[in-house]
VOSEPA-623316 format. One record per residue (C-alpha): z, y, x. Coordinates in steps of 0.1 Angstrom, whole numbers, padded with zeros to 4 digits, always signed. Layout:
REM residues N
ZYX...
END
This chain:
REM residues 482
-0523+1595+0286-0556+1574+0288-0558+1547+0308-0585+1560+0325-0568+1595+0334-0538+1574+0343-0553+1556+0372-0571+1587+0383-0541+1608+0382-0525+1578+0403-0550+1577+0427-0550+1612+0433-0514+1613+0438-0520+1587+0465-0554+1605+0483-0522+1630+0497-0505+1594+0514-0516+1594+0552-0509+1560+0548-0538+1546+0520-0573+1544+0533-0595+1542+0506-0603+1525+0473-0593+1491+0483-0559+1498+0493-0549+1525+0470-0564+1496+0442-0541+1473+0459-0510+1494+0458-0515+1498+0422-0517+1463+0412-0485+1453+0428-0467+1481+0412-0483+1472+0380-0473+1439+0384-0436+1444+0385-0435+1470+0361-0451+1437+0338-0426+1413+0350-0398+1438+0346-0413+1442+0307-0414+1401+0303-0383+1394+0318-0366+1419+0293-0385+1400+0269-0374+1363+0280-0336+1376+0281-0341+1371+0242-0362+1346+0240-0355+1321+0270-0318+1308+0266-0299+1311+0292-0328+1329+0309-0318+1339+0348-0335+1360+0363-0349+1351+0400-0343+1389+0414-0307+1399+0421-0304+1429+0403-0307+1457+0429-0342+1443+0432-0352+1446+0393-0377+1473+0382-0351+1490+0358-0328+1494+0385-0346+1510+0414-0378+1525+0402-0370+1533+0359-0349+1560+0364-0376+1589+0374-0348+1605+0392-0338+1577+0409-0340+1572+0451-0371+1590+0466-0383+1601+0497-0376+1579+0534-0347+1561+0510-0375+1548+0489-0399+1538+0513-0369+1522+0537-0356+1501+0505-0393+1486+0499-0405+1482+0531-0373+1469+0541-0358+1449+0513-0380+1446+0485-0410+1433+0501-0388+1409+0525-0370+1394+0492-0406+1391+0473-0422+1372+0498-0395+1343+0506-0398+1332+0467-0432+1314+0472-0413+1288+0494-0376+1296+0490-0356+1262+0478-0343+1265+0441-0364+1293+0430-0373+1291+0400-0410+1290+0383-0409+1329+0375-0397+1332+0408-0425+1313+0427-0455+1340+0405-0435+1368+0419-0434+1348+0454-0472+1339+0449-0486+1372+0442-0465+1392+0470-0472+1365+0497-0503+1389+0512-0493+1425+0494-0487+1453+0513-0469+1486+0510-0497+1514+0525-0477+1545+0512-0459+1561+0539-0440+1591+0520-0412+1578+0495-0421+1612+0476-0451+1604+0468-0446+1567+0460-0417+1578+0433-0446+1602+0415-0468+1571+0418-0437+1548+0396-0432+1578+0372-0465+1577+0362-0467+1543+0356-0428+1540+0344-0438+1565+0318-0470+1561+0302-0472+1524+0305-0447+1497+0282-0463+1463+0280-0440+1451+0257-0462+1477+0232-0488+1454+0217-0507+1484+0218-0504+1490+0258-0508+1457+0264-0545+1455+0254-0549+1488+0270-0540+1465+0302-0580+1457+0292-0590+1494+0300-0570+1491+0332-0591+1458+0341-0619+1476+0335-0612+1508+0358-0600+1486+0384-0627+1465+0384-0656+1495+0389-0634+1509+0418-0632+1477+0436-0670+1482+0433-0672+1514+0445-0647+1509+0473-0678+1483+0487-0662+1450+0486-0691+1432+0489-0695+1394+0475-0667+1407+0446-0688+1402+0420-0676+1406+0384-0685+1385+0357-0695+1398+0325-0677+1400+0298-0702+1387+0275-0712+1361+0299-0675+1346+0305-0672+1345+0264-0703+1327+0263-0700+1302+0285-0664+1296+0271-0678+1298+0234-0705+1265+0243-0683+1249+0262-0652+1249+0233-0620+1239+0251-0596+1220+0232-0562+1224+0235-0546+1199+0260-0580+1192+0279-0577+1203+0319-0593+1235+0327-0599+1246+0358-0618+1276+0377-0621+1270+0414-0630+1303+0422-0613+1325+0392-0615+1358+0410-0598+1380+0383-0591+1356+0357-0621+1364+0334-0626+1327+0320-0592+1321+0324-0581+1346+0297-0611+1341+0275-0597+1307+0272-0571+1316+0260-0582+1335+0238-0605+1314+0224-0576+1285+0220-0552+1312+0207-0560+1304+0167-0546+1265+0179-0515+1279+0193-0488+1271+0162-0460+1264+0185-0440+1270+0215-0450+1232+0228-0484+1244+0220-0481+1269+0245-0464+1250+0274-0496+1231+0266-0519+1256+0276-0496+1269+0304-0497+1237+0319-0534+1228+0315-0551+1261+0328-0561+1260+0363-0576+1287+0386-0577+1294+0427-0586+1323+0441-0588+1328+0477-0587+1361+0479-0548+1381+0476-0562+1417+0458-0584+1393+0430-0553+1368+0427-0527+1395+0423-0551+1405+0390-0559+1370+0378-0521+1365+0379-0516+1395+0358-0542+1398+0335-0533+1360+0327-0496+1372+0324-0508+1400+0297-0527+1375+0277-0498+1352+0270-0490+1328+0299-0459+1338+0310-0451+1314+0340-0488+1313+0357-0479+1288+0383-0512+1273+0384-0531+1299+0390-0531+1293+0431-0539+1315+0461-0561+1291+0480-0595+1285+0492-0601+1251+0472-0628+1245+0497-0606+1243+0527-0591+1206+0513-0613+1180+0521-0631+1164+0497-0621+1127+0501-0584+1139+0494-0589+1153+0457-0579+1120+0442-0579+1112+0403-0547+1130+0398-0570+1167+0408-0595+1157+0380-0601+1181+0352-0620+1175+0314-0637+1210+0321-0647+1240+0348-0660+1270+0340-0667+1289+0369-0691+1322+0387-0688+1308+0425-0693+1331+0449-0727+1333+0460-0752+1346+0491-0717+1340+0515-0712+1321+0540-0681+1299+0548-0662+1302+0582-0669+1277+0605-0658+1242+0599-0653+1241+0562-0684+1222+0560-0666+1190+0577-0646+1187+0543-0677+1174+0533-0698+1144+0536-0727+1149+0552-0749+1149+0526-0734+1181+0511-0729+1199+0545-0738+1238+0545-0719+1267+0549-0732+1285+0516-0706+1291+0496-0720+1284+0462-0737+1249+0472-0702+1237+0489-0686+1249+0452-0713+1228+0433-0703+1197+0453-0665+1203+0449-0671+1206+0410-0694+1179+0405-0670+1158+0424-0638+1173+0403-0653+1164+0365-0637+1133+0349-0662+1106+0346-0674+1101+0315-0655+1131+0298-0662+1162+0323-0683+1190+0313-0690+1220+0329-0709+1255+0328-0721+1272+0364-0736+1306+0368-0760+1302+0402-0787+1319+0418-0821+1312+0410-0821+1305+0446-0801+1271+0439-0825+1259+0415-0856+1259+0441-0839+1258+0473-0837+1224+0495-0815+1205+0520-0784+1204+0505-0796+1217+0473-0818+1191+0471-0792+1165+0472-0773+1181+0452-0801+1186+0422-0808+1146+0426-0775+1136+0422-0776+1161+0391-0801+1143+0375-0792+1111+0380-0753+1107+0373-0752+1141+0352-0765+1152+0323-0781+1185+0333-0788+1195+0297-0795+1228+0295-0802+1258+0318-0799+1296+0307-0821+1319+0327-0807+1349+0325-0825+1385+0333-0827+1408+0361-0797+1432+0360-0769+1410+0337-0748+1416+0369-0759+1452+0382-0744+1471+0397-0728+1443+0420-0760+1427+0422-0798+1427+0413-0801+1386+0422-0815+1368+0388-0790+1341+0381-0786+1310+0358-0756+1291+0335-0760+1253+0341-0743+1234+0314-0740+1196+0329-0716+1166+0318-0703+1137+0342-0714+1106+0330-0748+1090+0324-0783+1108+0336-0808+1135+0324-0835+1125+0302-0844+1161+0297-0835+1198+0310-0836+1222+0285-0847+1262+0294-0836+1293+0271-0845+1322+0287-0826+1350+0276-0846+1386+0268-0842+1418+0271-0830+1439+0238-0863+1459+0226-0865+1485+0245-0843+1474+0273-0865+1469+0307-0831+1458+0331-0790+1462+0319-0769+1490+0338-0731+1500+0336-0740+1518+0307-0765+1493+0288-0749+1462+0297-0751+1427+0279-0736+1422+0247-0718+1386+0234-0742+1396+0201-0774+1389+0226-0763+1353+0229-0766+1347+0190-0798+1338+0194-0789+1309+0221-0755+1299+0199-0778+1290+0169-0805+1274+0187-0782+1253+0206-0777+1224+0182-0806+1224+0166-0828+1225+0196-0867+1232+0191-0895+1246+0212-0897+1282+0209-0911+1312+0227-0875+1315+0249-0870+1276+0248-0887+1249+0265-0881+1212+0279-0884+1195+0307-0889+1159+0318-0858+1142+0346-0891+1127+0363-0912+1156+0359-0887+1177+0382-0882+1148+0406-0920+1147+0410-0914+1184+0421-0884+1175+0444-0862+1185+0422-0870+1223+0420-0857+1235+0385-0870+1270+0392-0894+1261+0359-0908+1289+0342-0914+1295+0308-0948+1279+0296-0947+1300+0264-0952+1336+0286-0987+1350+0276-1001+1353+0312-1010+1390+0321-1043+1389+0335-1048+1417+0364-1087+1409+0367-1109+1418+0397-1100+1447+0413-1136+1459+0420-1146+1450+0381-1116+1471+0372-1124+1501+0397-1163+1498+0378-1144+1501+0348-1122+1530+0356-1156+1548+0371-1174+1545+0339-1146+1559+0319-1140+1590+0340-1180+1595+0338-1174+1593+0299-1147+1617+0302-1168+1642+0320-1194+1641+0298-1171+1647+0266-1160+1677+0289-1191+1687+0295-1204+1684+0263-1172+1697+0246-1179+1734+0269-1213+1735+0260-1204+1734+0219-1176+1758+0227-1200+1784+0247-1229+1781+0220-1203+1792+0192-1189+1822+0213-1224+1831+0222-1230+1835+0183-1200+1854+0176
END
C-alpha cells in the first residue's frame, strides 16, 4: 500500500472514533503508534547487535506481544490494557531510577501522549494497518518513513496549527551544506520542531561514519529541544529512522524557560542550525531569563539572544532563518544587530523570496550565517530568484536544493553580481543597524506621472480609433465595388 493511502486509510478508520477530534489528534495518535511499532523493529534489531541487549519493556508491554498478532485482544480489552497499563508503564520511564537510555526515549516521547480512541475495535484496525504494511527493518520502508513525514507534515498544516511552520527541505540541506559539520563538533537546534536539520546532519556526516565509535560520536554530539510534545514525538522518530538509535538528546523543553546566566561553558556548542519560531509571543515571564538588554516576549528575538550567547567563542558558527522583520526592527533588535556586528562576524545574509515557506506562511525571510569571535568588516547579500517563469513557490512548485547552486559556487569566491552585494559594518551602524538592505543592482521600474501616463493612454486609444475607423472605411469602399 502507498504511504500516502496508508495514512488516509488510517485516518479514516479513526474519523468512526467518537473519541478523536480532528487532524491534530488523529496525527497524534498515529505517531505514537508509529513510534512503537519503530522501537519494537529496532529493538529486534539490537537483540543481535547489542550484547547482552535488555530490553526496558517487560514483555507483555512489547509491540510483538500485544498489538503483532492481528487477531490478538480487541475491543474494551484493548482499550482497558492501553489506557490502563500501557500508557501508565510508558510514562514512569522518563524518571524511573535504573531505566535504561532506550528506556528514557520511550519515557521522553510518551511523557505528554495521549490515547483519544475510545473503541478498542477500531484501535486494533488502526495496528493492523500499520502491523501490516509497515516493517522498518526494510531499508526500503524505512525511507518510505520520508513519505510518511511528508503526509504528516501537510496534515498538521491543514489541521491549523498555527506558528508550526515547516522548514523546507531544500532550505535545511542548504544551510547544513554551508555550514559543513564535522564529525565530533557539538550541534545543536534549540528549536528542532521535527528534526529536519537534525537528520540532514546526519546525513550529511553519514560518508564519515566508518565505525561503531564513530557513531556513538554523532549520537552523543547532536542536540535538539523542542517544546512542543506532537513535533518532539516526530523529531525523536524521524531521528530514530535515520540512524540514531538512543536519541537522548533530543529534549522536550522550552530552552527559553532556563535562564540565561545559568547556561555555563559546559551548554556551549561549535554549531546551531536552527528555523526559530517566529511572529509568537512568549508567556509571561520568560523575558526575566534575560538581561535587560534582550528583554521581549518575541519568540524569535529571545532565540537570537540564547544562540548568540550558546556559540563557543572563537570557534562557534551558526546559520538562522528570520523575518525580514528582524533585520529592520528596533529595541531589542537593535541591540541585538549591534552586538552582531561588533563581536560577530555577520558575514553573509541570504534573502530569500516571497513564498519559500507557503503554505504556512507568506512572511519573506532570511538565513544569517554569523561566527562568534572577532567583528564584521562587511555583510554580504545574495538574494536568491525566482526560477524563469516562477512569480512565488507553492506546494506544488516548491524550492529546489539545485536553486542554491548558484549561492554554493559563489560563496567562496565572492564577487559583486546582479544577486550579490556588500555592505560596510559602519555603513549599517550609520543606519542603526537596519540590515533590511536592498539590492543596488535591481533596475528601478519607473511608474512615471500618472497624468503623463493617462495623456499617453488617451492618445493611443485615439490612434486605435482612427486605425478602426479608417480600417471600415477601406473595408466598405471594396464591398461597395464588388
Amino acid at each position: 500500500m502507498a504511504i500516502g493511502t496508508l495514512i488516509k486509510t488510517i485516518q479514516d478508520i479513526m474519523r468512526k472514533d467518537v473519541g478523536v477530534d480532528g487532524d491534530a489528534q488523529r496525527i497524534s495518535q498515529i505517531v505514537w503508534l508509529l513510534f512503537l511499532k519503530i522501537f519494537d523493529d529496532k529493538e529486534q534489531e539490537w537483540e543481535f547487535t547489542v550484547p547482552g541487549y535488555k530490553s526496558p519493556l517487560s514483555s507483555r508491554f512489547r509491540w510483538s506481544n500485544w498489538a503483532k498478532d492481528a487477531e490478538g485482544i480487541t475491543g474494551e480489552e484493548l482499550i482497558d490494557f492501553v489506557n490502563n497499563n500501557l500508557f501508565p508503564v510508558l510514562k514512569t520511564l522518563a524518571t524511573a531510577a535504573g531505566v535504561s537510555p532506550q528506556g528514557k526515549v520511550v519515557g521522553a516521547v510518551f511523557e505528554d501522549a495521549y490515547n483519544y480512541m475510545k473503541s478498542g475495535t477500531l484501535l486494533r484496525q488502526v495496528i493492523n494497518c500499520i502491523e501490516q504494511d509497515v516493517d522498518f527493518n526494510s531499508s526500503t520502508d524505512r525511507h518510505l518513513f520520508n513519505d510518511i513525514y511528508e503526509k504528516i507534515l501537510a496534515d498538521l498544516q491543514s489541521a491549523g496549527n498555527a506558528g508550526e511552520y515547516y522548514t523546507p527541505r531544500a532550505v535545511t540541506q542548504f544551510m547544513v551544506d554551508i555550514i559543513d559539520p564535522k564529525l565530533g563538533e557539538k550541534l545543536l537546534d534549540p528549536a528542532c520542531g521535527t528534526g529536519g536539520f537534525l537528520t540532514n546532519t546526519i546525513e550529511h556526516l553519514k560518508p564519515f561514519l566508518k565505525t561503531a565509535e564513530d557513531r556513538v560520536t554523532l549520537q552523543s554530539t547532536l542536540n535538539g529541544v523542542e517544546k512542543k510534545p506532537l513535533p518532539h514525538m516526530l523529531a525523536m522518530t524521524n531521528v530514530m529512522l535515520h540512524g540514531i538509535d538512543v536519541p537522548s538528546n533530543i529534549l522536550h523543553d522550552n530552552t527559553l524557560s532556563r535562564p540565561l546566566r545559568d547556561y555555563g561553558p559546559k551548554d556551549r556548542v561549535d554549531i546551531i542550525i536552527t528555523n526559530p519560531p517566529f511572529g509568537g509571543m512568549e508567556e509571561d515571564g520568560i523575558e526575566s531569563n534575560f538581561p535587560k538588554k534582550y528583554q521581549t516576549r518575541e519568540t524569535a528575538d529571545l532565540f537570537m539572544a540564547l544562540i548568540m550567547h550558546l556559540l563557543k567563542p572563537d570557534t562557534g558558527r551558526a546559520a538562522v532563518v528570520l523575518p525580514d522583520g528582524f533585520l529592520f526592527g528596533e529595541g531589542t533588535k537593535t541591540n541585538l544587530k549591534r552586538e552582531l556586528l561588533e563581536d560577530f562576524n555577520l558575514h553573509t545574509i541570504v534573502r530569500l523570496p516571497k513564498g519559500v515557506f507557503s503554505p504556512y506562511t507568506s512572511i519573506n525571510t532570511n538565513i544569517l550565517f554569523f561566527d562568534k569571535g572577532g567583528s564584521t568588516a562587511d555583510v554580504w547579500f545574495f538574494e536568491h530568484p525566482y526560477p524563469p517563469g516562477y512569480k512565488s513557490y507553492s506546494r506544488s512548485k516548491p524550492l529546489t536544493i539545485q536553486e542554491f547552486d548558484r549561492e554554493k559556487s559563489w560563496w567562496q569566491n565572492r564577487q559583486p553580481s546582479e544577486y550579490a552585494w556588500k555592505v560596510s559594518a559602519e555603513e549599517i551602524a550609520a543606519r542603526n543597524y537596519n540590515l533590511d538592505c536592498k539590492n543596488p543592482h535591481e533596475v528601478a521600474i519607473n511608474h512615471r506621472d500618472p497624468d503623463e501616463l493617462m495623456q499617453e493612454y488617451l492618445e493611443i486609444d485615439r490612434q486605435m480609433k482612427d486605425a478602426q475607423d479608417s480600417l471600415k472605411q477601406e473595408l466598405m469602399q471594396a464591398l461597395g465595388a464588388n
